[in-house]
N, C-alpha and C positions, 0 to 999 in steps of 0.2 A: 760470663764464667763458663766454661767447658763442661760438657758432661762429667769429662776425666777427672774434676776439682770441684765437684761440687758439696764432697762428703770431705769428714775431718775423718780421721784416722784413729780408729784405735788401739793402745796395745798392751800387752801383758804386762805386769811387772817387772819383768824381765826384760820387755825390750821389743819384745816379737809383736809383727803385724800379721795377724792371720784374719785369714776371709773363708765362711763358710754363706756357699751358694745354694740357692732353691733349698732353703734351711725349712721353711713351714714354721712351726713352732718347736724343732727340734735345735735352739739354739744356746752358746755356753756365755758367759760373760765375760765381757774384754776382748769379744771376737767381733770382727765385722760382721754383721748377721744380714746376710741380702734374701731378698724373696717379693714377689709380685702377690702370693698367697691371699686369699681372699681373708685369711687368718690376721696375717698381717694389718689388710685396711681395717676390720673391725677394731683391730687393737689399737689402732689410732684415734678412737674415740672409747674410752674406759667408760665413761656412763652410758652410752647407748650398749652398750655390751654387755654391762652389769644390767639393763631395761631389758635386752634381750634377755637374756639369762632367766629372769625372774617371768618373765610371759611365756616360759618354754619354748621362745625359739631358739634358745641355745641350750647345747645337752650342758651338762654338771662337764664333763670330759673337757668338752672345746673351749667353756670359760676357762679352766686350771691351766688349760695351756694359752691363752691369750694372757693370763696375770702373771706366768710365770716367764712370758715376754718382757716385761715390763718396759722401757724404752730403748732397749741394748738393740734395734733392728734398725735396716733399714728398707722400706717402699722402694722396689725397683725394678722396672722389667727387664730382664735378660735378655733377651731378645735385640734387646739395643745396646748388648755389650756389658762389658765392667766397670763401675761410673768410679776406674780410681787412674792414676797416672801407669805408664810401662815401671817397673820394677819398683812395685811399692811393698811387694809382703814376703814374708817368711815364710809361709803356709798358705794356701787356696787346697780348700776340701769343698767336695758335695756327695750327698749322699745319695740313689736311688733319685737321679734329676737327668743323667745324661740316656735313661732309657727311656723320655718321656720327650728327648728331642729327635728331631726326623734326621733320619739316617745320614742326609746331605749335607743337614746344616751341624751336623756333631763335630768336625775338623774344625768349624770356625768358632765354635765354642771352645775346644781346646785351645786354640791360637789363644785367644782372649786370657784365660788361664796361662797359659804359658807367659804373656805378654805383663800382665800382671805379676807377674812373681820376681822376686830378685834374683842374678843370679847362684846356684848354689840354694832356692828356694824350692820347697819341696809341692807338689801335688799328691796328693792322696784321693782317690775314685771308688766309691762305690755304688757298686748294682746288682742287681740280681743274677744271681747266676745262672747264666742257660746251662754248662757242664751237668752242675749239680742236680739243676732242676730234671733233665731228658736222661741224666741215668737214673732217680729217684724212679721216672715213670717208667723204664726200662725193667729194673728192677720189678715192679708191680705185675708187669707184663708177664714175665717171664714166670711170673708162682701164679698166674689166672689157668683157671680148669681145676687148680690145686687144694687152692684157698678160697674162700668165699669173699673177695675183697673189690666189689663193686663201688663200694662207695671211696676208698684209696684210689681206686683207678680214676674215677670222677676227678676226686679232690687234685691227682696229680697231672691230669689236661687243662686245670682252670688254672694250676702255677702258671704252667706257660702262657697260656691261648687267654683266657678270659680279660686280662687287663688290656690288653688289645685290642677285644671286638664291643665288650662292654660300655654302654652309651649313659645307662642311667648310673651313679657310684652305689655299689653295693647295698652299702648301710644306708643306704638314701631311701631305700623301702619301709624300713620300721622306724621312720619318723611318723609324726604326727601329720595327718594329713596336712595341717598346715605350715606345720616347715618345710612339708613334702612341697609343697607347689611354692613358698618363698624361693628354696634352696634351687629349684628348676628356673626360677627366673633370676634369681642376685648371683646364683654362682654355674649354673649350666651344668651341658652335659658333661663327659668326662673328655672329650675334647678342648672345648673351651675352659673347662677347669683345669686343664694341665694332668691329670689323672692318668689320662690314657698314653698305653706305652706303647710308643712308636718304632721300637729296635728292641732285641736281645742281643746280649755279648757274651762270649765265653774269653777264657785267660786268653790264646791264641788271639780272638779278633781285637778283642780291647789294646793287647800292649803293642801291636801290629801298631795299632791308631795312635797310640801314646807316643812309636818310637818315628811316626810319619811326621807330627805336631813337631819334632826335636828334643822329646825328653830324653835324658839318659839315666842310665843306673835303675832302672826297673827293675820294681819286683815286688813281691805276692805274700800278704800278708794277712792278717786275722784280724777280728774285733778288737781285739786287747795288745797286737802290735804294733809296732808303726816305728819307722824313723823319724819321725815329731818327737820331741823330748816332752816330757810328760804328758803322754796322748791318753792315757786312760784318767786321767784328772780331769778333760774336759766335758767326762758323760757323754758323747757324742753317738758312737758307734757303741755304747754298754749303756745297760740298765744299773740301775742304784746297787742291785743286786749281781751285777757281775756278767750277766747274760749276754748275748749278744740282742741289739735292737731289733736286727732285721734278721732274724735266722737265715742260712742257704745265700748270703750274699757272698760276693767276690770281691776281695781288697785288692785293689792293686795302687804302688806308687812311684812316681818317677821326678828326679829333680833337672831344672835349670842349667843349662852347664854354661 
């Protein structure tokens, strides 16, 4: 059997095949949900997870979102491509995944997405935004001598810079010593965890890349829009409460032609 055939497909009630990639545990139901996520392998053993849980080495946080995986995902590494045939979906989404791949290999990530989708099937991207983040800290700049705002000026060099030079994951400090050194050996640093962000993109260099790949009809949207028909149903990009998940990101989408 083919990498390409190795998964069954699933879809909406409606009909629709959609694939959300480097999902983590931020996944909807009836979606393909892909991820290599170390989240993922624990959830493929619920008792060892619920043993974890209960020994504190897992916080209350990471079990809620490993049960509320429940079997709807799939084990996969990206790396080795899209394990579905050329034009199988409606949709391919990812969220805050294509800045965590190396600058080189980001075209042939999109090929793959592109390759995957039907056509007339839509891609939807998001990441963080450099625009928003380098005027935030512009902005900061510009009122220093004025304002007393040492620690906003901090806080807006670590949007940009810290996820890039950052080796150990943040929260990885106020663990408990002992998930501090399991967590250093079962899941690494933010390299080998897939953590650390390897590229920034602003509107300009993303849809450059999008319109290199051969998407057409691009364009720039928000948490709560989208050309997917009912996209604020799948919780994806919104909190229960309406928010956006990832404040300061950059929507962009482009479809198939």
């Amino acid at each position: 059997m083919s990498s390409r055939d190795r998964f069954s497909v699933e879809r909406l009630p409606d009909g629709r095949a959609c694939l959300n990639l480097g999902s983590s545990a931020r996944v909807s139901p009836r979606w393909n949900n892909v991820d290599s996520s170390w989240l993922f392998r624990v959830a493929r053993h619920p008792r060892m997870a619920a043993f974890a849980q209960r020994l504190g080495l897992l916080s209350a946080d990471r079990y809620q979102r490993i049960q509320r995986l429940g079997r709807g995902f799939i084990l996969w590494n990206l790396t080795k491509g899209i394990p579905f045939p050329d034009g199988t979906f409606d949709v391919v989404y990812h969220s805050h995944v294509l800045e965590h791949i190396d600058r080189e290999a980001a075209p042939g990530f999109l090929e793959e997405c592109f390759r995957a989708l039907k056509k007339g099937g839509i891609l939807r991207v998001v990441v963080p935004d450099l625009e928003t983040l380098a005027r935030r800290y512009l902005a900061i700049v510009d009122r220093m001598g004025r304002e007393p705002l040492a620690a906003e000026h901090s806080a807006a060099i670590d949007e940009i810079f810290d996820q890039m030079v950052r080796r150990i994951p943040k929260e990885r400090a106020n663990r408990r010593p002992l998930v501090h050194w399991l967590e250093n050996i079962l899941v690494g640093d933010t390299a080998r965890s897939g953590e650390l962000h390897r590229w920034m993109y602003d509107r300009f260099s993303l849809e450059r890349l999008l319109k290199d790949t051969g998407f057409a009809a691009i364009g720039r949207f928000d948490a709560a829009t989208s050309q997917i028909h009912g996209w604020t149903s799948f919780g994806l990009d919104l909190e229960p409460d309406g928010s956006p998940y990832k404040p300061g990101s950059l929507y962009l989408e482009g479809t198939r032609p």
